[in-house]
C-alpha positions as CSV (number, residue, x, y, z in Angstrom):
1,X,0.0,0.0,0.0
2,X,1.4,3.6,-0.8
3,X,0.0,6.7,0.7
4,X,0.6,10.3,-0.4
5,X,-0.8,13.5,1.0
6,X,-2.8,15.7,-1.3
7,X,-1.1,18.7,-0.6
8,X,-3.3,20.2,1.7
9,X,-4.1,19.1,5.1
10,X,-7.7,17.8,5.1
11,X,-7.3,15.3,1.6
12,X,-5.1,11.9,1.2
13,X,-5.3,8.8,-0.7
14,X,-3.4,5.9,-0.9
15,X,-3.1,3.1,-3.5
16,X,-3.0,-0.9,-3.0
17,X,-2.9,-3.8,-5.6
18,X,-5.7,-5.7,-5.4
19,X,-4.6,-8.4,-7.5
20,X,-1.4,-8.8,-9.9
21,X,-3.0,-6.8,-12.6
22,X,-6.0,-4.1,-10.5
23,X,-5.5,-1.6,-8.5
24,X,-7.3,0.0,-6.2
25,X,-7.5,4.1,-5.2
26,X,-8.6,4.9,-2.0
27,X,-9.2,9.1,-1.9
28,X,-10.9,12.0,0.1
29,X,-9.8,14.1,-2.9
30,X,-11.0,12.5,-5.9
31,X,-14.7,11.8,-6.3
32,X,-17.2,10.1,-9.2
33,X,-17.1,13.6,-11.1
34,X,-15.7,16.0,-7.8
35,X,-13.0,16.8,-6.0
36,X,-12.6,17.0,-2.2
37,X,-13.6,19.7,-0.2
38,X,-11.7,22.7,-0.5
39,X,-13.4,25.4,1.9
40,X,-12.2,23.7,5.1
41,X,-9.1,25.0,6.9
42,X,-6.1,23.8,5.0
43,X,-7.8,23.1,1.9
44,X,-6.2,24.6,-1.6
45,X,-8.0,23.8,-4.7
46,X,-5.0,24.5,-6.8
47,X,-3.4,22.0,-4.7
48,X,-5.8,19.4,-4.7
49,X,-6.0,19.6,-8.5
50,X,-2.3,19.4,-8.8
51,X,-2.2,16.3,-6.8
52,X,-4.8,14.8,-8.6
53,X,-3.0,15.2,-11.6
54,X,0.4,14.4,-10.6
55,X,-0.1,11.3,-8.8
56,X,-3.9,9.4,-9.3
57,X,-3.9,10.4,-13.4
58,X,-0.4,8.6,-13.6
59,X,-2.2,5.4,-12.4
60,X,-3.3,2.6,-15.0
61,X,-6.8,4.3,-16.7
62,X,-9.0,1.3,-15.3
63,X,-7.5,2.3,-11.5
64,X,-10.7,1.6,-9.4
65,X,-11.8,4.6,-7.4
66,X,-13.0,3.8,-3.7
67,X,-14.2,8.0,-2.5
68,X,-14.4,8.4,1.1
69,X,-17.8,8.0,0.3
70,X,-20.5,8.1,-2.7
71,X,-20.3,5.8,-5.7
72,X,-16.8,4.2,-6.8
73,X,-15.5,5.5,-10.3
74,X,-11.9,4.9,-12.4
75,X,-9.3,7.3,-13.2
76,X,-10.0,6.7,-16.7
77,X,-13.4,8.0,-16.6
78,X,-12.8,11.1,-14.5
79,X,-10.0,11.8,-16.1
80,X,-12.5,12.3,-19.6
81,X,-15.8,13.3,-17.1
82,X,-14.4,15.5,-13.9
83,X,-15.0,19.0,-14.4
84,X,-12.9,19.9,-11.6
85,X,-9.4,17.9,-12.9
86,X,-10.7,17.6,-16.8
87,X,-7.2,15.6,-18.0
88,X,-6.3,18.0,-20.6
89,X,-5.4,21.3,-18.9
């Protein structure tokens, strides 16, 4: 299991292989088509985004998302379907 801090106090996620070829991505920063919250104390949406980008968009694109809550997602479908962290900017 790795775990990395998203740049801001209130946000982490870690990763874990799940079997020899899945992985899994455990996140309060990435959601099914969000981001974490930014408006707590701490929080830095340029820094959240940067994170996102930087470390759970270099994952494999069938990466299974597990949000600190709501419905599961991949990183290949936010990275097409987030408005927040759209993968192209």
């Amino acid at each position: 299991m790795r775990r990395w801090r998203s740049r801001t106090s209130a946000c982490e996620f870690c990763t874990r292989r799940a079997t020899r070829r899945d992985r899994c991505a455990f996140s309060s920063a990435l959601f099914q088509r969000g981001i974490g919250r930014t408006d707590l104390p701490g929080g830095d949406t340029q820094k959240i985004v940067f994170s996102i980008r930087n470390v759970l968009y270099r994952l494999p694109p069938k990466t299974v998302v597990y949000p600190g809550h709501g419905p599961s997602t991949t990183i290949e479908e936010e990275m097409l379907l987030n408005p927040f962290v759209p993968a192209d900017r």
